[in-house]
C-alpha positions as CSV (number, residue, x, y, z in Angstrom):
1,X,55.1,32.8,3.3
2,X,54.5,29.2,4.3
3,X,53.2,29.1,7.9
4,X,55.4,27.6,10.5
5,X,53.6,24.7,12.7
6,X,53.2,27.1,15.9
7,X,51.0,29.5,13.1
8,X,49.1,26.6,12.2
9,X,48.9,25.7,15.7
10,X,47.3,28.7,16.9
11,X,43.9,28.2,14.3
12,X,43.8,24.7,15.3
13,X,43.3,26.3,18.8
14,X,40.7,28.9,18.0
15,X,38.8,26.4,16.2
16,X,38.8,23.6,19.0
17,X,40.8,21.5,16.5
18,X,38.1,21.4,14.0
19,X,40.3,20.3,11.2
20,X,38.1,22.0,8.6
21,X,37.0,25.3,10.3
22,X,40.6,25.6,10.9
23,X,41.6,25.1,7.5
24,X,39.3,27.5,6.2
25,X,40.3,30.4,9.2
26,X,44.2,29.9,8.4
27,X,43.4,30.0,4.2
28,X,41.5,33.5,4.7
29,X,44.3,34.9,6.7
30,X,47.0,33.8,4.5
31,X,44.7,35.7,1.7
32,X,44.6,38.4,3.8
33,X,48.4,38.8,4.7
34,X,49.2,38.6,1.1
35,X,46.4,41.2,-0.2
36,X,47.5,43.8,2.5
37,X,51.0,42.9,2.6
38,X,51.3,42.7,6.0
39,X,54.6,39.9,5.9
40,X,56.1,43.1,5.2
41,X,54.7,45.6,7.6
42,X,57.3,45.5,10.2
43,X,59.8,46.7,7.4
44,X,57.8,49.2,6.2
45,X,55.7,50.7,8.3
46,X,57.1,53.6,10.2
47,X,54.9,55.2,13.1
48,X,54.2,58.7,12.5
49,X,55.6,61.0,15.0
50,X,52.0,61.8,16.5
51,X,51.8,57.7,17.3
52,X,55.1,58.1,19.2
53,X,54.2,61.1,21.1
54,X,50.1,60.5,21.9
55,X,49.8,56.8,21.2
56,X,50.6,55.4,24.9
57,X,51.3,52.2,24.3
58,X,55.0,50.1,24.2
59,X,56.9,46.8,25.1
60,X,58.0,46.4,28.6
61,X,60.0,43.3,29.4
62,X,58.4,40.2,29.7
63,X,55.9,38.5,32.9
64,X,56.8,35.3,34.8
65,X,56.3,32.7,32.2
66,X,58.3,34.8,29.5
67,X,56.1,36.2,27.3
68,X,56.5,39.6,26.0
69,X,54.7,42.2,28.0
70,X,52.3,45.0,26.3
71,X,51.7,48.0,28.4
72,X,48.8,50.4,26.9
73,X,47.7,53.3,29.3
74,X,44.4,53.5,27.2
75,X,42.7,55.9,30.0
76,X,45.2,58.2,29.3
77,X,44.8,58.1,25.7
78,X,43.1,60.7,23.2
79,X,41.1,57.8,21.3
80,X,39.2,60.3,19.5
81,X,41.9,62.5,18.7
82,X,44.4,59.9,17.4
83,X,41.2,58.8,15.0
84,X,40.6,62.6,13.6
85,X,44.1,63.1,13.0
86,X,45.9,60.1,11.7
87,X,42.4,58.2,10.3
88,X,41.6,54.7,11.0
89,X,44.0,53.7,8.9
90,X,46.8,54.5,10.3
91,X,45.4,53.1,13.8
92,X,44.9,49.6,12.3
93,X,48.4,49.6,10.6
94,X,50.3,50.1,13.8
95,X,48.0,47.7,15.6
96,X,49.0,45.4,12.8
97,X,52.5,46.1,13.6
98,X,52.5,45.8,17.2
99,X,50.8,42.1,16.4
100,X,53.7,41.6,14.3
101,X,56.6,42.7,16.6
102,X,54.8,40.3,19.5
103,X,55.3,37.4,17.4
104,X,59.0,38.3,16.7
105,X,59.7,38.7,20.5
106,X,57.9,35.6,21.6
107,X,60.3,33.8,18.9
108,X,63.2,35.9,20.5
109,X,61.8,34.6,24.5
110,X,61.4,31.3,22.6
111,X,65.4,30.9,22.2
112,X,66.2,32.9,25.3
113,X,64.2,30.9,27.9
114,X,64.9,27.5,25.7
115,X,61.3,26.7,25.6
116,X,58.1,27.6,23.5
117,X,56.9,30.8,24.1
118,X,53.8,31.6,21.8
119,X,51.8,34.4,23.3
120,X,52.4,37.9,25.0
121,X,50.8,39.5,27.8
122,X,49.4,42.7,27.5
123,X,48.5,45.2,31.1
124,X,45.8,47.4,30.1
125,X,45.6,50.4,32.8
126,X,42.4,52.1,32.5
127,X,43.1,55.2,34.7
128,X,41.3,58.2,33.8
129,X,39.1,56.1,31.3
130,X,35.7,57.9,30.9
131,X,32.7,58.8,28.6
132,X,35.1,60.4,26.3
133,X,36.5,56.7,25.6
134,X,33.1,55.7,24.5
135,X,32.7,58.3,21.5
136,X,30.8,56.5,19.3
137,X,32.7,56.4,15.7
138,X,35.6,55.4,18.2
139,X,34.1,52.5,19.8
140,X,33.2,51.1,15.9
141,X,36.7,51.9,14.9
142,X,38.0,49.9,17.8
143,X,35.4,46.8,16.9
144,X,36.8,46.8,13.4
145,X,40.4,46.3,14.5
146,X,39.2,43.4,17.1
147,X,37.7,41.8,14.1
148,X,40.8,42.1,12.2
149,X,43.2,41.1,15.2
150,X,40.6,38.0,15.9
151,X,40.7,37.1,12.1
152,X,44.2,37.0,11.9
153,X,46.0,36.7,15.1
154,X,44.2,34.4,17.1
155,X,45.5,32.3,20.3
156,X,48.6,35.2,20.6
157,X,47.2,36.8,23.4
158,X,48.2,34.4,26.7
159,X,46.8,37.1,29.3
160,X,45.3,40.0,29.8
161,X,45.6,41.8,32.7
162,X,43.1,44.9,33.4
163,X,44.1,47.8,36.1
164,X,42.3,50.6,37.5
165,X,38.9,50.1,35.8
166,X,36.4,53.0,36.5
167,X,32.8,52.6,36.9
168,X,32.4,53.7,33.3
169,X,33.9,50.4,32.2
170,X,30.9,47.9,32.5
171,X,29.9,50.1,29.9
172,X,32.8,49.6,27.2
173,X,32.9,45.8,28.3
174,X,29.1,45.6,27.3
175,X,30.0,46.9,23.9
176,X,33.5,45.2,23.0
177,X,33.2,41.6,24.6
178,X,30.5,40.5,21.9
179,X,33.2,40.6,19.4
180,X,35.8,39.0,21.2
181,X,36.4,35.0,21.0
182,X,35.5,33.5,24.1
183,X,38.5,31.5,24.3
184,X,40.4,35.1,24.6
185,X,37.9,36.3,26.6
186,X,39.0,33.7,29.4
187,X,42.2,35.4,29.5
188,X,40.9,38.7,31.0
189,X,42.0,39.4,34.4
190,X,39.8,42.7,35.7
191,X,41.0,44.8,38.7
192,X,38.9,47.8,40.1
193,X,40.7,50.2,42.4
194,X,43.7,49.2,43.9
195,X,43.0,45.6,44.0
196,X,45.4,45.0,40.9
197,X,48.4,45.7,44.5
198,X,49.2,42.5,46.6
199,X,48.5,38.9,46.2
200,X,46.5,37.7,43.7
201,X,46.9,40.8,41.6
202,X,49.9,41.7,39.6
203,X,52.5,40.3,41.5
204,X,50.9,36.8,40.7
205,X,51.8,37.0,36.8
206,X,54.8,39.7,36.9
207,X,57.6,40.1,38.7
208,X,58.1,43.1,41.2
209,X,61.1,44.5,39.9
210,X,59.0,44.8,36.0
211,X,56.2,46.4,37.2
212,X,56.0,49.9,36.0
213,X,56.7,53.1,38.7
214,X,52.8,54.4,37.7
215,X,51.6,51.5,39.0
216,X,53.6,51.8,42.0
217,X,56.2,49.7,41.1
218,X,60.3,50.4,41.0
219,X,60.3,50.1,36.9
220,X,60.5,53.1,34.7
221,X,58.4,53.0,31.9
222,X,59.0,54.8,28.8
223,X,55.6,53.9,27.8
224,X,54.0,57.5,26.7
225,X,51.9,59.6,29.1
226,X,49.3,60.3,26.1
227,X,47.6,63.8,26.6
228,X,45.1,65.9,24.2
229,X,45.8,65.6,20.5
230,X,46.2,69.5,19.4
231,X,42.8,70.1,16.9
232,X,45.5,71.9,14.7
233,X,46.7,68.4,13.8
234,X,43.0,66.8,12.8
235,X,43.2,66.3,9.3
236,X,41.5,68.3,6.4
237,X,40.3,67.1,2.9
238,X,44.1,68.7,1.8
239,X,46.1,66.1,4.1
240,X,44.9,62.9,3.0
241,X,45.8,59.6,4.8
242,X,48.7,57.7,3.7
243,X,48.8,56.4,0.4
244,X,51.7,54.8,0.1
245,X,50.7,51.7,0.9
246,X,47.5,49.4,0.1
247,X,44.6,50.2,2.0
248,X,43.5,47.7,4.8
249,X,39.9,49.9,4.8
250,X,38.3,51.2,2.0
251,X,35.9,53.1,4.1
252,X,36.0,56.2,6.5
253,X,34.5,57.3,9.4
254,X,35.0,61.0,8.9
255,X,34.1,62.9,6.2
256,X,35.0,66.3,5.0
257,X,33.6,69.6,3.4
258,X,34.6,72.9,2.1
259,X,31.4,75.7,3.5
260,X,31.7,78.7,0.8
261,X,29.9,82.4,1.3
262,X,26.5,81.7,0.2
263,X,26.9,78.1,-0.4
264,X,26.5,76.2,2.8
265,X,27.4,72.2,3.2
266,X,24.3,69.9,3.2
267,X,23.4,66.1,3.7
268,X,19.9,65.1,3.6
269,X,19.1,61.8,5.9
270,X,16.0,60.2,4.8
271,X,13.8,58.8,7.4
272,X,10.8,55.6,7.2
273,X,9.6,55.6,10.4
274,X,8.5,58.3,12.9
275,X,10.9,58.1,15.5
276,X,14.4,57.7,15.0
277,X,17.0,59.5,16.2
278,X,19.8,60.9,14.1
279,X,23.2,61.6,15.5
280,X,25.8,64.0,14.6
281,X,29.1,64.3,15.4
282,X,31.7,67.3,13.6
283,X,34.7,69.5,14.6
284,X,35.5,73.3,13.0
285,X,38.7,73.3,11.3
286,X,38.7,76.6,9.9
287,X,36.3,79.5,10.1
288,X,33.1,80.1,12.0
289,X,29.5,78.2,10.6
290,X,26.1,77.8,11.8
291,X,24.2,74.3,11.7
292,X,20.7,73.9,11.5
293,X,18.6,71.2,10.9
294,X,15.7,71.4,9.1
295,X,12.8,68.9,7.6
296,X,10.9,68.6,4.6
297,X,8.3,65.9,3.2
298,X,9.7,65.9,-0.4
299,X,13.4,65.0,-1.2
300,X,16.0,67.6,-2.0
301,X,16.8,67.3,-5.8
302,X,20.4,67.0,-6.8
303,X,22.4,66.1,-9.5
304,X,25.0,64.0,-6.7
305,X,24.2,60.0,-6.4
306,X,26.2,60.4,-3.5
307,X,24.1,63.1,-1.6
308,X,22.1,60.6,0.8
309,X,25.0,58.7,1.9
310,X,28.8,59.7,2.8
311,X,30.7,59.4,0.9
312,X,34.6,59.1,0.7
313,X,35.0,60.3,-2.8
314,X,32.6,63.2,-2.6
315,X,35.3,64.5,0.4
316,X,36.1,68.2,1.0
317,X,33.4,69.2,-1.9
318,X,30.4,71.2,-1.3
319,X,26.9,70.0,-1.5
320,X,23.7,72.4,-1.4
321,X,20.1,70.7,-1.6
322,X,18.1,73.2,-0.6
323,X,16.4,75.0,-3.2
324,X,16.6,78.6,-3.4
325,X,12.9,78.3,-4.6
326,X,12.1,76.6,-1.4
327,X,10.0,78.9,1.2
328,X,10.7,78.1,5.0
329,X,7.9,77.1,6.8
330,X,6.1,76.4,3.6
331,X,8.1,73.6,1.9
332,X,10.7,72.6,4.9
333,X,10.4,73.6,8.4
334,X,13.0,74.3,11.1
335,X,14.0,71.0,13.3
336,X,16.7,73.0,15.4
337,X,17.6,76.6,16.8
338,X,20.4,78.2,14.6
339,X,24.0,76.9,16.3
340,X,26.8,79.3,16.0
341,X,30.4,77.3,15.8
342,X,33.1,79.0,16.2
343,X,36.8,77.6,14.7
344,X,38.1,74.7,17.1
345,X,35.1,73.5,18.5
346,X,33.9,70.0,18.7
347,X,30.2,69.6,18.5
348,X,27.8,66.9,19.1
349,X,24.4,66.2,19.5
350,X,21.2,64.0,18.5
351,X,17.5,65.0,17.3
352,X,14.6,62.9,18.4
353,X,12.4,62.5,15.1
354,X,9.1,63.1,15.1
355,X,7.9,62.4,11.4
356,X,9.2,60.7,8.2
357,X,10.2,62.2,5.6
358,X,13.9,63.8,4.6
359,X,15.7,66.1,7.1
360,X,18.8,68.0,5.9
361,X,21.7,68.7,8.6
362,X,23.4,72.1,7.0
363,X,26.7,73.9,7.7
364,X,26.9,77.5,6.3
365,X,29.2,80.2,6.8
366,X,28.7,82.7,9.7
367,X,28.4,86.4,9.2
368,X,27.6,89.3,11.9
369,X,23.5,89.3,12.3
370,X,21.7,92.5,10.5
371,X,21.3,95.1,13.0
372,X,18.0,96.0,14.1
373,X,16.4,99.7,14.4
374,X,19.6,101.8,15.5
375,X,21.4,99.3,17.0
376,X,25.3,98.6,16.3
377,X,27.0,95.9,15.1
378,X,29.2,94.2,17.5
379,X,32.4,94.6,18.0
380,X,32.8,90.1,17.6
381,X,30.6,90.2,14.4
382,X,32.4,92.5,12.9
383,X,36.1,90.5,13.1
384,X,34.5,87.1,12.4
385,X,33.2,88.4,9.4
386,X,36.5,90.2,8.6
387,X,37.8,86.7,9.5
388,X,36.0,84.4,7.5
389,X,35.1,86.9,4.1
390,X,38.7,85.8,2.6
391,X,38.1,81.8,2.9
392,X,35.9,79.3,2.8
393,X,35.3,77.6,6.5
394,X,36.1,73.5,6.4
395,X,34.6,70.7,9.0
396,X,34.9,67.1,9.0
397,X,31.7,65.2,10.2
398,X,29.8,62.0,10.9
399,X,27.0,61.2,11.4
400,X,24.3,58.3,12.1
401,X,21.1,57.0,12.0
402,X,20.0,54.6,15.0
403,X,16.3,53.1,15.8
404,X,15.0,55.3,18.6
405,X,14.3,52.3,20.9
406,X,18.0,51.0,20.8
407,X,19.4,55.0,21.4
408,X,19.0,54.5,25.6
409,X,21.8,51.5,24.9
410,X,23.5,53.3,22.6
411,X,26.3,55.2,23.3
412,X,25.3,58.2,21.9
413,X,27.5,61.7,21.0
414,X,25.3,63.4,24.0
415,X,27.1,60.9,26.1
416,X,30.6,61.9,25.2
417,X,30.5,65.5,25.0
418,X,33.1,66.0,27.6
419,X,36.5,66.5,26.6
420,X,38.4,66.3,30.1
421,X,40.0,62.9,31.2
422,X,39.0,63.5,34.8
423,X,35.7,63.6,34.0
424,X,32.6,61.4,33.5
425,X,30.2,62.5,31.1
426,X,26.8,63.4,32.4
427,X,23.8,61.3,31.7
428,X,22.3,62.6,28.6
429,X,18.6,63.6,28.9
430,X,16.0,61.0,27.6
431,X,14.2,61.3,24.4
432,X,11.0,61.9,26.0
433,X,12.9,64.8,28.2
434,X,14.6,66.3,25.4
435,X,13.4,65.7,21.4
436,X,16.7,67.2,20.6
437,X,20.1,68.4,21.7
438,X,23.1,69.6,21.0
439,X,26.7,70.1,23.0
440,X,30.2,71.7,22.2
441,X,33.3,70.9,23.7
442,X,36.3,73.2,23.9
């Protein structure tokens, strides 16, 4: 569609009125609108119920200059388990939409109030916000849909307003405000505490009677309360994301795999330099494994290209580069204790490397361990491996590699292993304390 001048105005702002940056910006939007369809989203797009129930974001009336007002309880929001069940995908598309919908209501305002109304506001309350928020392959997912939103939407934010922010959030700050304009970045309003109550806080930008009753205010809000994503909903190689429409990311963060009897998942990481630290990142869907990690000074041979790096279109298959030639402790050695998983957990963890060469992160099925002298099996060996003979065992994982002296400002999986919103993390042990570790969360 032909922009209107209030779209054309809004990249002559983000550029300062450079004339020719501005040009270029809108031209590559306009590409981008008509690649993705996105003219179109509003009528196509429809939320899936998970968004409406665990997504706690919605409109709320408008502040004191009339501009549509945002409310997202993000604290109180699974991030991660929005991300392993719907996909990034799905995340970006209803971020599109609520971009969208904003411009529609400030043309709405703009004919209600009789004068131009061209951003929205959006109220951020960061209540129970901690180290779970700052899950790694979340915080990149969220970076990706700034970029987007910057790209493509620029100048429709009028005001920010930030509530409740915990002592975790210097941290998340650190890593997001890089990638945001510094023209938008102006437009952040940060309160701590309670100082968001009284003069100079809400009251300043919205009126009394719109603030919302969790923020003790007289409003209801029908914005949802959020809560834990069930793991039952996380999605398996079987339920892929939408296809329906054109994807906006041709990439994933998660990846899946099927771990057969006798045929465990492998991925080999392939290191230069002696330290680095690799990170991991997976969640049991069905069946009980073990992970290992192990490290040998030749490379695995296989017949998959895709074997070194993940891959989207090698998803839910099984992959096995270990020889069965091989000899432990001969040709590869053991990097980590055996980790029994059991179905439903979440697991995390990072490993300190000492030498170059290729390490192998490995998922295989878990049996009852061979009894020793006249002992008997017991009785929880027995079930899981009455439980898992009939099926093969599936995970989705992720995992990364990151120089060892930028892990410390990292935020690492050992510093989000917590799934409780009440919660801060704990500080994760240094490499020199710890060369590796691993953590569940139930």
């Amino acid at each position: 569609q032909i922009p209107k001048d209030e779209h054309i105005l809004r990249f002559l702002r983000a550029r300062d009125f450079n004339i020719d940056k501005a040009r270029e910006m809108l031209c590559q939007s306009l590409s981008w609108r008509k690649q993705y369809q996105v003219d179109y989203i509003l009528q196509s797009w429809r939320p899936p119920a998970l968004l409406d129930e665990y997504y706690t974001g919605g409109w709320h009336y408008q502040d004191k200059d009339g501009r549509p007002l945002y409310i997202l309880r993000l604290g109180q929001m699974d991030t991660k388990g929005l991300v392993k069940a719907l996909g990034e995908e799905s995340l970006l598309r209803h971020v599109l939409s609520i971009n969208e919908e904003g411009q529609k209501r400030c043309e709405e305002n703009t004919n209600i109030f009789g004068r131009p109304i061209t951003s929205w506001t959006c109220l951020v309350d960061l209540e129970g916000l901690n180290m779970r928020h700052l899950w790694r392959p979340g915080v990149k997912a969220l970076l990706r849909i700034i970029e987007v939103v910057e790209d493509n939407y620029p100048e429709t934010l009028g005001r920010l307003l930030i509530v409740r922010a915990p002592r975790v959030f210097p941290v998340l700050w650190t890593l997001v405000s890089p990638f945001i304009n510094e023209n938008t970045r102006q437009k952040f309003l940060i309160y701590s505490g309670n100082n968001y109550q009284g003069p100079g806080g809400l009251v300043d930008y919205v009126d009394k009677d719109v603030i919302p009753d969790f923020l003790g205010g007289d409003c209801m809000c029908t914005v949802p309360e959020g809560g834990l994503v069930p793991k039952s909903l996380y999605q398996t190689e079987e339920e892929p994301e939408n296809s329906d429409h054109i994807r906006l990311w041709t990439e994933t963060i998660y990846h899946s795999a099927s771990v057969l009897k006798g045929a465990p998942h492998e991925i080999v990481v392939e290191i230069l330099e002696g330290e680095s630290v690799i990170t991991w990142d997976f969640d049991i869907l069905k069946g009980d494994v073990v992970f290992s990690l192990f490290h040998s000074k030749r490379a695995p041979e296989t017949s998959h290209k895709e074997a070194t790096l993940p891959s989207t279109s090698a998803a839910g298959e099984n992959m096995q580069l270990i020889d069965k030639t091989w000899v432990l402790g001969v040709d590869y050695s053991r990097m980590e204790s055996p980790l029994v998983c059991r179905e439903g957990e979440s697991i995390q963890g990072s490993h300190v490397t000492r030498w170059p060469g290729f390490y192998i992160l490995q998922w295989k099925m878990h049996g009852p361990l061979p009894c020793s002298g006249t002992s008997l099996p017991r009785v929880d060996d027995v079930l899981a491996s009455l439980q898992v003979s009939s099926h093969k065992c599936k995970l989705i994982y992720y995992y990364e590699v990151l120089a060892s002296k930028d892990f410390r400002g990292s935020m690492s999986s050992l510093e989000s292993c917590n799934s409780g919103f009440s919660r801060l993390g704990g500080a994760a042990p240094s490499p020199s304390q710890s060369q590796s570790s691993s953590h569940l969360s139930r």
